[in-house]
C-alpha positions in Angstrom: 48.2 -36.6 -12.9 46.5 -34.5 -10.7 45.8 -35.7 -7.1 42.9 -33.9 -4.4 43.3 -34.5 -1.1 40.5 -34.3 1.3 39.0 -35.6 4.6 40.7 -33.5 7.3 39.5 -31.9 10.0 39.0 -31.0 13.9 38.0 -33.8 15.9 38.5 -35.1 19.7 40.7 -37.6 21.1 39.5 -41.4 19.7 37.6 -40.1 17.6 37.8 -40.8 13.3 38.2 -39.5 10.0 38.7 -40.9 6.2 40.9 -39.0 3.8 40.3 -39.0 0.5 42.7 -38.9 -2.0 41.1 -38.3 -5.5 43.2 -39.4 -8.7 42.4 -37.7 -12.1 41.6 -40.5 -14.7 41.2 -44.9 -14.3 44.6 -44.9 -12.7 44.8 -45.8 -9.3 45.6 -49.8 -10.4 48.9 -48.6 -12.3 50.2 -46.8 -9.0 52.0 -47.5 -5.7 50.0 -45.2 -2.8 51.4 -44.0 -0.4 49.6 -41.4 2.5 52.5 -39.0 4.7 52.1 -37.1 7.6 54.2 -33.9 8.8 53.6 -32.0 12.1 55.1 -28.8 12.6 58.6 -28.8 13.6 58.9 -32.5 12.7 60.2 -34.5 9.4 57.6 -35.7 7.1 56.9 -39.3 8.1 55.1 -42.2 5.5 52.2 -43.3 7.2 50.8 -46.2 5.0 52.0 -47.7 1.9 49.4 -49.4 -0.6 51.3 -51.5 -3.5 49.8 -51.6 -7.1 48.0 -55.0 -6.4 45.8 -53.1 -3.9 46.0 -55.8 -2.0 49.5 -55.3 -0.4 50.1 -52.6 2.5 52.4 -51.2 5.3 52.4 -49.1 8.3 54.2 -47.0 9.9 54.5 -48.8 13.6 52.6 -45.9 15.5 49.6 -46.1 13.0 49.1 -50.0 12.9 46.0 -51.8 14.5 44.2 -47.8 14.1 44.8 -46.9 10.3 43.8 -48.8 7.3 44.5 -47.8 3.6 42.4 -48.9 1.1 41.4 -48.0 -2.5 38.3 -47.7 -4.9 38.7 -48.2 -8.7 35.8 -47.1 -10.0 36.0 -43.8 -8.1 39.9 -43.0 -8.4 40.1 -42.6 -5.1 42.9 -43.4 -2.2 41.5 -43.7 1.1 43.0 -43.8 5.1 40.7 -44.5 7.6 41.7 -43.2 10.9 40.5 -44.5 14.1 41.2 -44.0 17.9 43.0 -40.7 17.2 45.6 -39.0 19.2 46.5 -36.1 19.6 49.7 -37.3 18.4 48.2 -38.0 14.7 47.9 -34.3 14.9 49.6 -33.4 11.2 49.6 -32.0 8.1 48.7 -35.5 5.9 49.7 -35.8 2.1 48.8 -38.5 -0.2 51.2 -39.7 -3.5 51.4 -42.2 -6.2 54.1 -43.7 -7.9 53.6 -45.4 -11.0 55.0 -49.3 -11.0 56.9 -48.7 -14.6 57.9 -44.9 -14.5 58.7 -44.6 -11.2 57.6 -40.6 -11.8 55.7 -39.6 -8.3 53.2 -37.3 -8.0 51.9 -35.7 -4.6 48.5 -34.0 -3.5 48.6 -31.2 -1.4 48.0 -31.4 2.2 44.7 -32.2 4.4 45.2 -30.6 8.0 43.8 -33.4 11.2 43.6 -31.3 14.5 43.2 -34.2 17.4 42.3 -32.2 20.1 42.9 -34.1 23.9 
């Protein structure tokens, strides 16, 4: 399982972006999703959480009411919409999937977001 992460970017404070997170194959039902941030200097931190029924989700508490994670089968794709940015969303963000059986996970590389103030 290969997974592409894209989406990131420079853009101002309150501003938005959606990253992409593109699964190889039909496979995004069979997989917990998860999206991570890291800033430099500063432990990786999970974001949002997406379980396998696509209906299920979490949030990290600084992220809730301005993220939203979602999912589209037919393209294989994990998505996290980010509204009314801050600078402090500024990060390195990663995307994963676990699979609900295996439990093998499998990460994407980074997208860089650059909230300027």
């Amino acid at each position: 399982v290969q997974l592409q992460a894209s989406g990131g970017g420079l853009v101002q404070a309150g501003g938005s972006l959606r990253l992409s997170c593109a699964a190889s194959g039909s496979i995004v039902g069979l997989y917990d999703w998860s999206w991570y941030r890291q800033a430099p200097g500063k432990q990786r931190e999970l974001v949002a959480v997406l379980r396998s029924d696509g209906v299920t989700n979490d949030y990290a508490d600084s992220v809730k009411g301005r993220f939203t994670i979602s999912r589209d089968n037919a393209r294989n794709t994990v998505y996290l919409q980010m509204n009314s940015l801050k600078p402090e969303d500024t990060a390195d963000y990663l995307c994963n999937g676990v699979h609900v059986i295996t439990r093998r996970l499998y990460w994407g590389q980074g997208t860089l977001v650059t909230v300027s103030s």
